[in-house]
N, C-alpha and C positions, 0 to 999 in steps of 0.2 A: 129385405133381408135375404144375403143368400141361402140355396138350400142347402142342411147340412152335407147331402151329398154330393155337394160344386166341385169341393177342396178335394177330394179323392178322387170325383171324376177325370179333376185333369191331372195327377199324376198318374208318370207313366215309370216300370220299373228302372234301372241303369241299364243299358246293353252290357254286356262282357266286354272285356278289352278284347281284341285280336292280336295271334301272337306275335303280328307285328308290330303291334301296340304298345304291346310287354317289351319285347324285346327295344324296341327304341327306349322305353322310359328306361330300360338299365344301363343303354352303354351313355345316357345320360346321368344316370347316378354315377358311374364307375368314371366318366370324362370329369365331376364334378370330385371324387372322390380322389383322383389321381393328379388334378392340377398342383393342390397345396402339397402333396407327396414330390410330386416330380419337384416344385421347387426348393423347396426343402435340400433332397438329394442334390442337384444344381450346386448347391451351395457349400455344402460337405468341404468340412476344410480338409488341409491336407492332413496323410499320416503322420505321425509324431515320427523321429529318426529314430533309426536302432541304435543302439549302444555302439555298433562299431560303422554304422553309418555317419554317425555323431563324432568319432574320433575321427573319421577319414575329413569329415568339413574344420573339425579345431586344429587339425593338423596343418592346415591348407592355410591362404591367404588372401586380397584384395586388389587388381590393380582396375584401373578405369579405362576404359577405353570411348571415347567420345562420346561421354558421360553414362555409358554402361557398365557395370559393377562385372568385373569377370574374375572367378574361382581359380587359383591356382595351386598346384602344390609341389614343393622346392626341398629335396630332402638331401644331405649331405652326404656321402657314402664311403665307396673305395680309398681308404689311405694311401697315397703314392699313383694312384690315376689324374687324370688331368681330363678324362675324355666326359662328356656332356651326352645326354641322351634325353629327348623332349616326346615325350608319346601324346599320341592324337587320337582321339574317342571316335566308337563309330558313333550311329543313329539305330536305336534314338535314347541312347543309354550318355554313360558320362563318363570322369575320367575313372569313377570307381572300378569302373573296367577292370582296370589294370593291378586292381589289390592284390590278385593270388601271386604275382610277379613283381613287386615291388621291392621285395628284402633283395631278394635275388638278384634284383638289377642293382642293386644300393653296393652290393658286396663286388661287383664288376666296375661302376660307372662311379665315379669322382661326385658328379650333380646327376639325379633324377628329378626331372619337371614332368607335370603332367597339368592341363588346362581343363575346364568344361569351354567347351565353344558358346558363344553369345547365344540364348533359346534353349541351352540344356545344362542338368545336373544344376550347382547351387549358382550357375551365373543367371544376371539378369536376364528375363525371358521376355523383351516389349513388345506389343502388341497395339496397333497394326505395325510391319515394318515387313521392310524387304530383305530378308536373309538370303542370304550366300554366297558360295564356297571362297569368292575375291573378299567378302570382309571377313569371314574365318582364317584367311590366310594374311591380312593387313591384323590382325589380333593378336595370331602368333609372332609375328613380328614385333609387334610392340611388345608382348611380355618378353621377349629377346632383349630389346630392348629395356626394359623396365629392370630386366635382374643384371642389365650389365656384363651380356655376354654377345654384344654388335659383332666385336672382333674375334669373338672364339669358333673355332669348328663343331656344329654340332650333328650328332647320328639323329636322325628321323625316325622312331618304330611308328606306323600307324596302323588303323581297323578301319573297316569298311568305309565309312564319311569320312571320316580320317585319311584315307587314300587319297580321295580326291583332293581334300586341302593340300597335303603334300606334294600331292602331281603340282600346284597350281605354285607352289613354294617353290619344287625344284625349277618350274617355267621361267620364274624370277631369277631367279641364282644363275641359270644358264645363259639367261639375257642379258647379268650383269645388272640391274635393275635396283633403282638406288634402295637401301635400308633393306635388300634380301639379305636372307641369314644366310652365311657360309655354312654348307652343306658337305657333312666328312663321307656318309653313307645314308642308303635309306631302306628299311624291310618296310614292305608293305601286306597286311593279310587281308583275307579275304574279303575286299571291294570292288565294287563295280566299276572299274577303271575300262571297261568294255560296255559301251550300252548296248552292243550288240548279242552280250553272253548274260544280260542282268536282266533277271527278270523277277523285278519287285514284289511282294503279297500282295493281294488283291486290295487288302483294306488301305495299300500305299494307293494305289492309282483307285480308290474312291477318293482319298481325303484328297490327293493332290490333283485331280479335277473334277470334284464334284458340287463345284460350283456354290452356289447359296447352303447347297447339303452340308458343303465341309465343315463350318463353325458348330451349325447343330452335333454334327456325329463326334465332334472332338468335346462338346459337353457332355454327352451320353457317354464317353471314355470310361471305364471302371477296371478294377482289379483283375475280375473275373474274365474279360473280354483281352487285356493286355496279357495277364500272362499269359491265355490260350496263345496267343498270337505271336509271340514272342518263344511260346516253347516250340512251335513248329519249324525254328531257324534253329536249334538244338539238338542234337543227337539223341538219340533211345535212348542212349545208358548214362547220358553225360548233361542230363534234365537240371535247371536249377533247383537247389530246398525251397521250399516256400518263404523261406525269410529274405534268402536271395532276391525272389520274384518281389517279395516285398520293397529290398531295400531299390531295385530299378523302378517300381514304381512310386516310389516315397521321391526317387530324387525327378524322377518325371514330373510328379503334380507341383512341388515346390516352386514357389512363385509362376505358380499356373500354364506349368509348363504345356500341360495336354492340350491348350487351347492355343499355340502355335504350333503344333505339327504338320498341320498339315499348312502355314505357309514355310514350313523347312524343309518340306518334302519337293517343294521347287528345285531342289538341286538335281533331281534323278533327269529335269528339262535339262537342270545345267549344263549337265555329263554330256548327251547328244550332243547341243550346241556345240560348246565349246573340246568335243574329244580329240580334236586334229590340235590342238592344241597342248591338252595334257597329256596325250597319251604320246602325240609328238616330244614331249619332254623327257618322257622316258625310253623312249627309242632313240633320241641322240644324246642322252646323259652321258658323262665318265664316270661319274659317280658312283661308288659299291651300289649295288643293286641286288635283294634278295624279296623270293617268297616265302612268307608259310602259310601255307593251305592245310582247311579242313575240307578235305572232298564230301563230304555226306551234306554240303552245303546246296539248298535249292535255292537260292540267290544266288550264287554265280555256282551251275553244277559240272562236277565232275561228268567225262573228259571234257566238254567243249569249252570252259574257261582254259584249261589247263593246255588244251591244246595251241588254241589262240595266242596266249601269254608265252609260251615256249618259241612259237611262230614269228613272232611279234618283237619280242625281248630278248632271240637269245643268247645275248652275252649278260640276263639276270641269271644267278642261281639259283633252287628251288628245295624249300624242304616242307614234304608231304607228308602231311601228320596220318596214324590210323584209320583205318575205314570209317571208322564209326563217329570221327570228329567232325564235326559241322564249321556253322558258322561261326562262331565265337568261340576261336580255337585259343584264346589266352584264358577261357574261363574253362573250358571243357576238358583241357590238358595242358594244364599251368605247365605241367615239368616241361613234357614233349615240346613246347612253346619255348619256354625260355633256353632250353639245349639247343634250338634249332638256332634263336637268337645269337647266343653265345659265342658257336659253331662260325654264324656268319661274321661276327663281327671280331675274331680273334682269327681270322685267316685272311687280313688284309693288313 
């Protein structure tokens, strides 16, 4: 029989943990605690639309493009005009862009069209795919086609990514090139139609070469993170409301849009590559040719884009908005924009 005192003799107290003992068991509580979170979040549907986000898509309509569903919107205007005017969204927003200028243009322009490019706003967004700016410009063309305007003249407004699909449209037109759209004029604002004067936000050249990173960081995407990101191409005084920042990222995430960004952000390669080419298009154009610049723009910044393009272009014309307008001078100074618009397009 053992002695009663066997059983105590061989216990011995616990040692204490050491606090790197502790410390490891909690960033395993907190890794075990954060998986089911993180996925969760992952999954987060999209925002509901605002009331006037929701009027700008039932306004709008459906055409296909080789079996992608693309947004468009076709609104009938000027009585006694005949002139056509197709605007083109930057990156990484949509055609809503163009809301605070739309009555405006309707009361000049016979047809107002405006598109989301295939990857943005309510067109379809697939994923995996190879985007860009030659099937953004084979898209425009088919909605050209599709509304039944092959044969008519039409004015080009574009923005930033928008720029470049239209450099790559006027290429077309110039060459003659079968099913290009006949081209009456074109304003272009501030895009990086220079890879030499653009210089992207940092989170652009992580996602667009950051390898295995980029899919992760385009799930990580949120509200908080975009509009920071997005209010830094905007002016001090000329900041979106929060409903604004809301409705650009309501039409971002729709059909999961934040998880191709960063393969659309391949066009900023495209721009180098191929710039002897579009920017050559604009240098032997006949074509009306205008700017409107917001110089407080740090994507392409005041003087050195402005100097290049005057250097470069000059028989374009040029109208420079206030100091304090940025990048996204159709949202930041609707009027000043659409005057400058106007100004160009009723002096030819």
């Amino acid at each position: 029989m053992r002695p009663p005192t066997a059983r105590g003799a061989l216990w011995k107290p616990r040692a204490a943990a050491t606090p790197e003992a502790r410390m490891k068991e909690w960033w395993i509580q907190v890794g075990l605690l954060s998986v089911p979170l993180l996925a969760v979040y992952l999954h987060i549907p999209p925002p509901k639309l605002s009331p006037a986000l929701h009027s700008w898509r039932s306004s709008g309509g459906y055409f296909t493009y080789k079996a992608q569903n693309i947004f468009y919107r076709d609104s009938t205007g000027a009585v006694g005009s005949s002139d056509i005017v197709i605007l083109l969204h930057g990156f990484p927003t949509s055609s809503y862009d163009w809301y605070k200028i739309w009555e405006g243009l309707t009361q000049r322009f016979h047809r107002v069209i405006a598109l989301d490019f295939v990857g943005f706003g309510f067109s379809d967004k697939p994923r995996p795919h190879r985007y860009s700016i030659f099937e953004q410009a084979n898209i425009v063309e088919r909605l050209v086609g599709h509304l039944g305007l092959r044969n008519h003249r039409i004015n080009l407004l574009s923005h930033d990514y928008g720029d470049t699909v239209a450099q790559e449209l006027l290429h077309r037109y110039e060459h003659n090139k079968t099913g290009s759209i006949l081209i009456n004029s074109l304003c272009l604002s501030n895009g990086g139609i220079f890879p030499e004067t653009h210089y992207p936000r940092f989170i652009q050249k992580i996602l667009k070469d950051g390898g295995f990173l980029s899919p992760i960081l385009t799930r990580l995407m949120n509200f908080f993170l975009f509009s920071r990101g997005l209010g830094a191409v905007f002016g001090p005084y000329t900041q979106p409301s929060q409903a604004e920042y809301w409705d650009m990222w309501t039409a971002i995430r729709t059909n999961d849009g934040n998880l191709v960004i960063d393969s659309i952000l391949q066009y900023i390669n495209q721009r180098k590559k191929h710039r002897d080419r579009w920017v050559g298009a604009l240098a032997s154009t006949t074509v009306p040719l205008h700017l409107i610049y917001g110089p407080l723009d740090p994507v392409n910044p005041y003087p050195e884009f402005l100097q290049l393009y005057k250097k470069v272009l000059p028989m374009s014309t040029v109208s420079v908005l206030d100091d304090h307008i940025s990048h996204y001078p159709q949202l930041e100074d609707p009027t000043g924009f659409l005057n400058a618009y106007l100004n160009f397009i009723n002096s030819f």
